[in-house]
C-alpha positions as CSV (number, residue, x, y, z in Angstrom):
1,X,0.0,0.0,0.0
2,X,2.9,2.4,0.9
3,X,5.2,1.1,-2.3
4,X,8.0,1.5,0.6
5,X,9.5,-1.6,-0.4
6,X,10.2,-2.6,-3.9
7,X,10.5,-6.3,-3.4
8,X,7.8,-6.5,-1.1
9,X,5.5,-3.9,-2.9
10,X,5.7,-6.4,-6.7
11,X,5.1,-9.5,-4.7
12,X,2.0,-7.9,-2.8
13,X,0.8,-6.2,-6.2
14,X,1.2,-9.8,-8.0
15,X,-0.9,-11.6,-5.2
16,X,-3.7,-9.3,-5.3
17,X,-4.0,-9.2,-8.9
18,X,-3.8,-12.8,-9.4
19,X,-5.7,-14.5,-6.7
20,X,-8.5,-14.3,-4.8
21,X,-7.8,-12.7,-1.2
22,X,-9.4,-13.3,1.7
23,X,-9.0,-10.3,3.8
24,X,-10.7,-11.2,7.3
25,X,-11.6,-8.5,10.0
26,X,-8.2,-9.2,12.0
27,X,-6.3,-8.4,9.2
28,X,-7.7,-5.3,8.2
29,X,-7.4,-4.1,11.7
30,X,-3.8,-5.2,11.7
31,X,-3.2,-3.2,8.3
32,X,-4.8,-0.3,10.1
33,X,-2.7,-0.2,13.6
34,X,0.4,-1.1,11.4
35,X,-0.7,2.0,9.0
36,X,-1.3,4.6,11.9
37,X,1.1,3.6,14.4
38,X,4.0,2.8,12.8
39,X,3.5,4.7,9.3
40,X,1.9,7.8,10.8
41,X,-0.7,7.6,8.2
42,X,-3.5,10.0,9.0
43,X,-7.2,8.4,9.6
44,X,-9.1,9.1,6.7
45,X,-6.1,8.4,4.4
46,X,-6.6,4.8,5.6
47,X,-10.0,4.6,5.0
48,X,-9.9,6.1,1.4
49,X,-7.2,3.3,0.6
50,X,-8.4,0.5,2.3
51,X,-12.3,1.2,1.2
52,X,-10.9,1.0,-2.3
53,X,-9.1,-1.6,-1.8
54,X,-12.1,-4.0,-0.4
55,X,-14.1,-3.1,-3.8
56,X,-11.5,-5.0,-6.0
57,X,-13.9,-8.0,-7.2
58,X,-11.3,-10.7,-6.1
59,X,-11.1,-9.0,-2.3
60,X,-13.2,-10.9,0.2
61,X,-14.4,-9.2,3.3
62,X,-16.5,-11.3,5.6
63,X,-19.0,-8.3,7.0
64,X,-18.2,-5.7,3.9
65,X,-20.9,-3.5,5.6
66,X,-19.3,-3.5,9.1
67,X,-16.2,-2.7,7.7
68,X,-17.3,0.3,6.0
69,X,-19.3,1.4,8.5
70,X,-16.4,1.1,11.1
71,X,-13.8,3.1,8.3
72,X,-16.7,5.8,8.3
73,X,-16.6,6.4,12.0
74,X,-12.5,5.8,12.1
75,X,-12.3,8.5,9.7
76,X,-14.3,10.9,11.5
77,X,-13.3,10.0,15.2
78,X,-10.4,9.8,17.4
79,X,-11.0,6.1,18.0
80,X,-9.2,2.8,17.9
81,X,-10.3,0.8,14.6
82,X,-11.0,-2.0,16.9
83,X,-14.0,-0.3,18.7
84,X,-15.1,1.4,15.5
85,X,-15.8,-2.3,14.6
86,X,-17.3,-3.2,17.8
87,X,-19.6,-0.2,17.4
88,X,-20.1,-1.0,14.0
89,X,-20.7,-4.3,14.8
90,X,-23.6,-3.5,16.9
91,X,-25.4,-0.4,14.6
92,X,-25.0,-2.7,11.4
93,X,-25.9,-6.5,13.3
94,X,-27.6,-5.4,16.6
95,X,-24.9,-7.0,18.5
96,X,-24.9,-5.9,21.6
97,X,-21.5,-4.5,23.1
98,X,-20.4,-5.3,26.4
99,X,-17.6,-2.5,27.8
100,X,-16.0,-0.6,30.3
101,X,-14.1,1.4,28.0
102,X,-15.2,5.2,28.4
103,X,-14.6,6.3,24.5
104,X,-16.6,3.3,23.2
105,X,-19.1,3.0,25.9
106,X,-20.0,6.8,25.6
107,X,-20.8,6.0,21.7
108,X,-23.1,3.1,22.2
109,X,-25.4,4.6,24.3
């Protein structure tokens, strides 16, 4: 995604055009911490990229909708991607969200 490594950046290019990807939820929030805390990449940069990247027809997302609604709310937020998909997780399948972090808890109610 960064092209920061030339090796690196061909092989990933090569898999994702010729395969079908499975990226799970895990992953993606992986790729996000990695993106933000290591790379300094703002928020909403992140999303952009990563909301494109999830519409390539061979990209598999297991909850495409609770992704996109947790990028929405990471973009506009100062929130850890990992409770924007617990939130999201509850406003897109009702799940209900058990807490006792302050942030998150403040947003579900």
């Amino acid at each position: 995604m960064l092209n920061d490594h030339e090796v690196l950046s061909d092989q990933a290019n090569k898999i994702i055009e010729d395969n079908e990807v499975l990226l799970p939820n895990e992953v993606i929030a992986e790729i996000v911490y990695v993106l933000e805390k290591v790379y300094k990449v703002k928020s909403d940069e992140i999303c952009d990229t990563l909301l494109d990247l999830i519409k390539f027809t061979n990209i598999i997302v297991d909850d495409i909708e609770v992704i996109e609604e947790a990028f929405l709310l990471f973009s506009r937020r100062r929130l850890d991607f990992v409770d924007t998909l617990l939130y999201a997780y509850r406003k897109v399948k009702g799940y209900e969200i058990y807490t006792s972090d302050k942030k998150l808890k403040n947003l579900l109610t």
